[in-house]
Backbone bond lengths (Angstrom), bond angles and torsions (degrees), N, CA, C in turn:
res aa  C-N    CA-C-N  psi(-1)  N-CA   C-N-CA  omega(-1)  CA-C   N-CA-C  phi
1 X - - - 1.440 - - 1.512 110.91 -
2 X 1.197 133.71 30.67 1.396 142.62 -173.55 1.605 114.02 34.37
3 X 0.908 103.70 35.92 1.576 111.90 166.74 1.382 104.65 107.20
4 X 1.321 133.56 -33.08 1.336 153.54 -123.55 1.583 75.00 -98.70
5 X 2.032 107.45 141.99 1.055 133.57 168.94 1.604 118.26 -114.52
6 X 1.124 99.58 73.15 1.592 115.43 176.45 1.843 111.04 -77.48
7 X 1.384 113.87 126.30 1.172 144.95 -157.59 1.641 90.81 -86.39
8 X 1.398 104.95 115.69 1.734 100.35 -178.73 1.812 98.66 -87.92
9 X 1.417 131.81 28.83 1.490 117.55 157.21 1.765 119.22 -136.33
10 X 0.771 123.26 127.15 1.773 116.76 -153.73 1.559 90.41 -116.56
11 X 1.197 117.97 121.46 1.338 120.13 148.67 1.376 124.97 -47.42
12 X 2.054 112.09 165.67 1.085 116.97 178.43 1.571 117.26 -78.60
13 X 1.597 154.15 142.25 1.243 144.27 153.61 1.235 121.38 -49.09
14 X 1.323 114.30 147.26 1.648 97.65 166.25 0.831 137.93 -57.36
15 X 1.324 123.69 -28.38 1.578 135.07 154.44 1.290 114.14 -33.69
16 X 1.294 121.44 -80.13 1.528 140.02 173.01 1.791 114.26 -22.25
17 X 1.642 89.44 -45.62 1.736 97.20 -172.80 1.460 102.40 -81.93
18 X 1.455 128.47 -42.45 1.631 123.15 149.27 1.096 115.88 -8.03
19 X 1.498 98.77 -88.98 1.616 112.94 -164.55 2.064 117.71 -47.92
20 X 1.178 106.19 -49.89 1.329 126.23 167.20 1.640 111.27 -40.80
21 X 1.430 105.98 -41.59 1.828 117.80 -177.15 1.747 84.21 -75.61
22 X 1.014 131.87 -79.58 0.867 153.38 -145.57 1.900 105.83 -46.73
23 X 1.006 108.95 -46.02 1.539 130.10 -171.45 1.808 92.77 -84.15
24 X 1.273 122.36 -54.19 1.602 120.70 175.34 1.567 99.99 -42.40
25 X 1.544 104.80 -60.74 2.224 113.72 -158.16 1.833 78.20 -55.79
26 X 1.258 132.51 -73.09 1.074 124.09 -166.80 1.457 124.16 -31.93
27 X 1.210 108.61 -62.79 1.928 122.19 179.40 2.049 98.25 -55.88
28 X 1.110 111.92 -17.39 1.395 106.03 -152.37 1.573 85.05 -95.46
29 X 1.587 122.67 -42.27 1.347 116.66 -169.78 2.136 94.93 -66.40
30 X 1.070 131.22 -51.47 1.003 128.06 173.16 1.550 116.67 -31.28
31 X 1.374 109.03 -77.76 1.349 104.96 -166.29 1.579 110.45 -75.53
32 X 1.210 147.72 -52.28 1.114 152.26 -152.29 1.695 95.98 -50.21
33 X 1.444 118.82 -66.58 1.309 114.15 163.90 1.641 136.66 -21.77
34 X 1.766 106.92 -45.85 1.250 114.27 172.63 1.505 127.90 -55.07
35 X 2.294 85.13 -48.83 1.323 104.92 -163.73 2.175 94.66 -58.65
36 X 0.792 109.81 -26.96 1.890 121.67 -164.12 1.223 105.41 -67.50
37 X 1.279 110.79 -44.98 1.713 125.11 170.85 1.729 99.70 -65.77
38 X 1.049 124.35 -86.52 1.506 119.02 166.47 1.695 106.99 1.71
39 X 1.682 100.53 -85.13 1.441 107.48 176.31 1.474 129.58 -19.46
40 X 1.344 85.06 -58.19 1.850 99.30 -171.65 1.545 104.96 -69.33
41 X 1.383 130.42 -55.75 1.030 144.01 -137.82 1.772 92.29 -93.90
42 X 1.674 120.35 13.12 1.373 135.40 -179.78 1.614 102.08 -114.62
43 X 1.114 91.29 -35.75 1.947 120.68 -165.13 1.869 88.11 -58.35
44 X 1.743 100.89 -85.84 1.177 125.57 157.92 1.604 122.34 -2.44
45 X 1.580 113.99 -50.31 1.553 121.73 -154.78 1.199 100.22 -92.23
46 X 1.820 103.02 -37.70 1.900 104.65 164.77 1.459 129.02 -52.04
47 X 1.436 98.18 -47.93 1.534 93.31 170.16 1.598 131.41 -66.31
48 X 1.333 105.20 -34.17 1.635 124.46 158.04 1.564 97.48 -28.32
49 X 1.061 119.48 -65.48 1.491 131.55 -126.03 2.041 86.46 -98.29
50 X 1.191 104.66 -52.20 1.920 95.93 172.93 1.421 95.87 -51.15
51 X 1.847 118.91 -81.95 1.495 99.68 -158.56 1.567 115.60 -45.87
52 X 1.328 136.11 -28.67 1.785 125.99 155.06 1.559 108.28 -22.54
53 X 1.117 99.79 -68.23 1.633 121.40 -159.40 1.497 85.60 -49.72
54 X 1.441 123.76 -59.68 1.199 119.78 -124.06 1.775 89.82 -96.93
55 X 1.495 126.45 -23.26 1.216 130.15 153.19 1.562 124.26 -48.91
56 X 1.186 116.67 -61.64 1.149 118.64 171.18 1.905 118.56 -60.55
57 X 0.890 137.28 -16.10 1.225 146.74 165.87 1.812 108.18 -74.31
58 X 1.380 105.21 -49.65 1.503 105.37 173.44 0.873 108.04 -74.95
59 X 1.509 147.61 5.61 1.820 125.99 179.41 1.553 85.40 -111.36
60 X 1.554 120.12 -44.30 1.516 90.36 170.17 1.600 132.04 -61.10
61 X 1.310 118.83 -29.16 1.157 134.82 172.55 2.676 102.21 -53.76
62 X 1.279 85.27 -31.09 1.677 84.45 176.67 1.218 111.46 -87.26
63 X 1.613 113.56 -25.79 1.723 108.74 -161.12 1.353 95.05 -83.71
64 X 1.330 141.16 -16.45 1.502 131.93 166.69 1.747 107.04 -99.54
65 X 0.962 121.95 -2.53 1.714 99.15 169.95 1.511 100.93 -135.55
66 X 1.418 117.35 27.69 1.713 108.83 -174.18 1.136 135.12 18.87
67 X 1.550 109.50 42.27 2.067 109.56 -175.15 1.958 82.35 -159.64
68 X 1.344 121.10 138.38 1.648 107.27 159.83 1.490 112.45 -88.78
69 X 0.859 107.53 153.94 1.713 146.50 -147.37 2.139 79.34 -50.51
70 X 1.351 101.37 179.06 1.834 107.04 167.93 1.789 107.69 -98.85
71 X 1.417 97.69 166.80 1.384 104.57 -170.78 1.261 82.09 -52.62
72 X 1.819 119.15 170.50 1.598 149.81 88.65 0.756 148.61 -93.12
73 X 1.864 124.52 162.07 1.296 126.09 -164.73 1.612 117.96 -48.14
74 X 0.960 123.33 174.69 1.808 127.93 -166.08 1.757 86.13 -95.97
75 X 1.039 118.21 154.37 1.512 138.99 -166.87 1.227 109.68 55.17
76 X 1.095 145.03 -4.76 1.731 122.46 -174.19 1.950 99.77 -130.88
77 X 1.090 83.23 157.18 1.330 109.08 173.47 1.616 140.89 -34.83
78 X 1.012 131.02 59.20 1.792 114.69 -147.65 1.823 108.07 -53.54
79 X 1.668 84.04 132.60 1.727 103.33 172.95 1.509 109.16 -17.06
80 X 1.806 104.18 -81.26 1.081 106.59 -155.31 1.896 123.38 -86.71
81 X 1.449 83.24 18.47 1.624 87.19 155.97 1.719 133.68 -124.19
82 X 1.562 88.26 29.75 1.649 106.71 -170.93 1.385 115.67 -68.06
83 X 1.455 112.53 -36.28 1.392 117.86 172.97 1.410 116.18 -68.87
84 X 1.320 113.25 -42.72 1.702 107.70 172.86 1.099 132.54 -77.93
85 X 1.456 106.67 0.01 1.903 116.04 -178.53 1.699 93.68 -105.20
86 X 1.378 111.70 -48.87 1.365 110.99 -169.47 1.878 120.68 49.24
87 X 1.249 85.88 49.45 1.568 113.88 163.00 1.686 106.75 67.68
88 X 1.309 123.55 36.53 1.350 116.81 -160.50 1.358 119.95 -112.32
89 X 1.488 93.18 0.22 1.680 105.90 160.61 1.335 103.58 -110.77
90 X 1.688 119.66 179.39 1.084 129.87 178.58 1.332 99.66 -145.10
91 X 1.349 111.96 116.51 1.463 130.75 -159.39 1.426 116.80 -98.64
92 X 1.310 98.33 -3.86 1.814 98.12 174.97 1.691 93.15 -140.01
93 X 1.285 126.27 131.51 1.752 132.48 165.17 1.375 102.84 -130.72
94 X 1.927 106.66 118.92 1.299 121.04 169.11 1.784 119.56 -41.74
95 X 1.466 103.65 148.85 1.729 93.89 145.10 1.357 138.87 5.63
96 X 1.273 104.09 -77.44 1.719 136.83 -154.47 1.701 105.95 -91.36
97 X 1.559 99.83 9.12 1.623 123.47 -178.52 1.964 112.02 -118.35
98 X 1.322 81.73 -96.11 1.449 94.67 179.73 1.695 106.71 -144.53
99 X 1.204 118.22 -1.74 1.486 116.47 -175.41 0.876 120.84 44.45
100 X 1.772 134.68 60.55 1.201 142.86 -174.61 1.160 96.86 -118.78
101 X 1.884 108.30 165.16 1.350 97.40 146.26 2.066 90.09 -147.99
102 X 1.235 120.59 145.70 1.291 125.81 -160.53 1.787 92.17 -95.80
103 X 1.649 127.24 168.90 1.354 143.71 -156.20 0.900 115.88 -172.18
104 X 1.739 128.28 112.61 1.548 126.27 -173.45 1.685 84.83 -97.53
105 X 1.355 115.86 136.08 1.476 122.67 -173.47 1.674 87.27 -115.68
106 X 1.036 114.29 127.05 1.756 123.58 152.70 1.877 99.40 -111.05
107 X 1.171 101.23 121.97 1.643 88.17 177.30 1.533 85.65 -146.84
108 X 1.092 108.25 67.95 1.695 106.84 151.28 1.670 99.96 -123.56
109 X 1.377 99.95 149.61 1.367 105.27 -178.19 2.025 105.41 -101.59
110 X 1.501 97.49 150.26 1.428 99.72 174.92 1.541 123.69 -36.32
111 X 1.528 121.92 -22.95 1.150 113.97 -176.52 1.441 102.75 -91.02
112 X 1.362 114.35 -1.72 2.038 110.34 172.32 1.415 96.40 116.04
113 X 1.613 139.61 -27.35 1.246 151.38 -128.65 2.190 91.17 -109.31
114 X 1.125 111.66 152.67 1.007 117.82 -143.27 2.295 88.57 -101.58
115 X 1.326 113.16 105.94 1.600 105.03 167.87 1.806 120.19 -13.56
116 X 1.352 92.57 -76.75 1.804 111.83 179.17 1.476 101.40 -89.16
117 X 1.220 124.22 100.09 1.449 110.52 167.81 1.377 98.67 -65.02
118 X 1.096 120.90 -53.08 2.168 113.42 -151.21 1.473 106.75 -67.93
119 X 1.465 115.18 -12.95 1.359 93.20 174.94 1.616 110.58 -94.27
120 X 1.126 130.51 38.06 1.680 130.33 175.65 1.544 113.55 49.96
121 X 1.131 138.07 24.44 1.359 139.76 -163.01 1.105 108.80 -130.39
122 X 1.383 110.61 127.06 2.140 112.66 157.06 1.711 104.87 -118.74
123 X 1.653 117.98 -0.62 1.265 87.23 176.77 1.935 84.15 -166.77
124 X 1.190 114.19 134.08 1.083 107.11 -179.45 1.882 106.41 -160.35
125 X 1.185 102.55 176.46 1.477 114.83 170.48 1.659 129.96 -112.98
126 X 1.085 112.83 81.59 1.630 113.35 -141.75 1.738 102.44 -90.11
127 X 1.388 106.71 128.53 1.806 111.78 177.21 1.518 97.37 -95.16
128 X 1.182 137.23 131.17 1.582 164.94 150.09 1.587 107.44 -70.82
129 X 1.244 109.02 100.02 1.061 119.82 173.74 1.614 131.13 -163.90
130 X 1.420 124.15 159.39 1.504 106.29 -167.40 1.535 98.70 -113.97
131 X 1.655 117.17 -16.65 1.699 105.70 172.35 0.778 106.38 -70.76
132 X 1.259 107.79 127.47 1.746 127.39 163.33 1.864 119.32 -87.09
133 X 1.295 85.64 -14.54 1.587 88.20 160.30 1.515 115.82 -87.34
134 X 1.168 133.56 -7.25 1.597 124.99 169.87 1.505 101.63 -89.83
135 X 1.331 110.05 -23.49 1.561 110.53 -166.22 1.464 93.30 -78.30
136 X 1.063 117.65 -35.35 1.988 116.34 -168.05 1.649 98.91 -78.77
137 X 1.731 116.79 -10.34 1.406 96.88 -162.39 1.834 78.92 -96.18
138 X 0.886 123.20 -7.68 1.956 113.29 -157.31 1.542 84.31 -102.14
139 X 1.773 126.22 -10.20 1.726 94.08 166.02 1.319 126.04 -97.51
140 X 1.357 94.12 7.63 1.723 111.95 -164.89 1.708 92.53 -100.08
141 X 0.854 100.89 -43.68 1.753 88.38 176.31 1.742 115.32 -95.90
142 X 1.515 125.52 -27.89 1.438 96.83 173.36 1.528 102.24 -107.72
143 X 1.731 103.55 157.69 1.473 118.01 -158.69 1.410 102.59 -89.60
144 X 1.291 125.65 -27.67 1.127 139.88 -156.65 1.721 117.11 -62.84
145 X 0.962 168.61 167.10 1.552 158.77 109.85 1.271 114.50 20.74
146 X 1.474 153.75 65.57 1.306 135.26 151.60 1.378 128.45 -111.65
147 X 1.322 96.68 106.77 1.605 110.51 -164.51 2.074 106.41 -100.48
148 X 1.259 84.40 152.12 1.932 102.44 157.73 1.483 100.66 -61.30
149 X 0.630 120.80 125.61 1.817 144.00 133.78 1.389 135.34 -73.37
150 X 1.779 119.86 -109.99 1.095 117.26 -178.26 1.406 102.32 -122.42
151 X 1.223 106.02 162.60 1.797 110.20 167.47 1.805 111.48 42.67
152 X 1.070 114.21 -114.07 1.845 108.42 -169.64 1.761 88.08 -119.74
153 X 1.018 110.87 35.71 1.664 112.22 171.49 1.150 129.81 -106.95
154 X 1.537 135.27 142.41 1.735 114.80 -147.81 2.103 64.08 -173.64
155 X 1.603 87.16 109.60 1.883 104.98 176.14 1.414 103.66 -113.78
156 X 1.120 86.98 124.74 2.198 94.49 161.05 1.863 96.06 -83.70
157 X 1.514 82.52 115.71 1.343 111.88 -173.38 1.553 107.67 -71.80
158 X 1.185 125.63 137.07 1.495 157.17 153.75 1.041 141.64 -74.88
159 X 1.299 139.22 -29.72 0.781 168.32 -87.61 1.842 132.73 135.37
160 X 0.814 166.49 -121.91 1.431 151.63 126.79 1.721 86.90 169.56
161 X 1.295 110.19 151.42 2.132 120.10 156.32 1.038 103.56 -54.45
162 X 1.563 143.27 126.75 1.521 131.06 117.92 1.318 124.27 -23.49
163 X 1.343 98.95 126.67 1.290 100.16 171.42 1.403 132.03 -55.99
């Protein structure tokens, strides 16, 4: 090697380490987005899958007392459908979750006539929430009726007003 003490390991240039950042921020704006959609559109399928639960519990809850159960409060559980859910939803999720809180709405009034007329509902399952990106992913995947209501509430409907 003519005397010459050439170093058999060569660092990266700054350039090199640029470009390398540069190609990661890129791949990262790509996927991170997807992975979020993924997220939601998982987020979304859970809640799908309680109001199921929580449908099918209320028609058995009708086929033995022919009337559905009365409203309850927003996050908790209604009384008289404790035995048929047997705790298998979770009716209130923190922050650091999904910041929901789920709502069995009975809003027909004793005379048959509907509480809220304008929101089209006499009986529904209402999610409380302010993302509107979980709400856009739960209409894109279930087919069924889920409308806005009141305040930050958006119910897969049960029921609907006659026209």
């Amino acid at each position: 090697m003519n005397g010459e003490n050439v170093s058999a390991s060569r660092g990266f240039t700054l350039v090199e380490l640029l470009i390398v950042i540069a190609i990661l921020g890129i791949l990262a704006n790509i996927v991170i987005p997807v992975v979020m959609g993924q997220v939601r559109r998982a987020q979304a399928a859970s809640i799908i899958e309680d109001f199921l639960i929580f449908r099918t519990a209320l028609f058995e809850y009708y086929r033995d007392y022919s009337e559905f159960p009365r409203d309850y409060y927003p996050g908790r559980e209604p009384k008289d459908l404790r035995d048929y859910l047997d705790g298998r939803i979770r009716w209130s999720q923190p922050q650091w979750q999904l910041n929901i809180k789920y709502d069995w709405d009975n809003w027909k009034r004793k005379d048959g006539r509907p509480k809220h007329k304008r929101t089209g509902v006499l009986y529904g399952f209402s999610v409380t929430t302010e993302n509107e990106e979980l709400i856009e992913a739960i209409k894109k995947t279930y087919s069924g009726p889920f409308w806005y209501t009141l305040g930050n509430n958006y119910t897969f409907v049960i029921e609907p007003i006659s026209p």
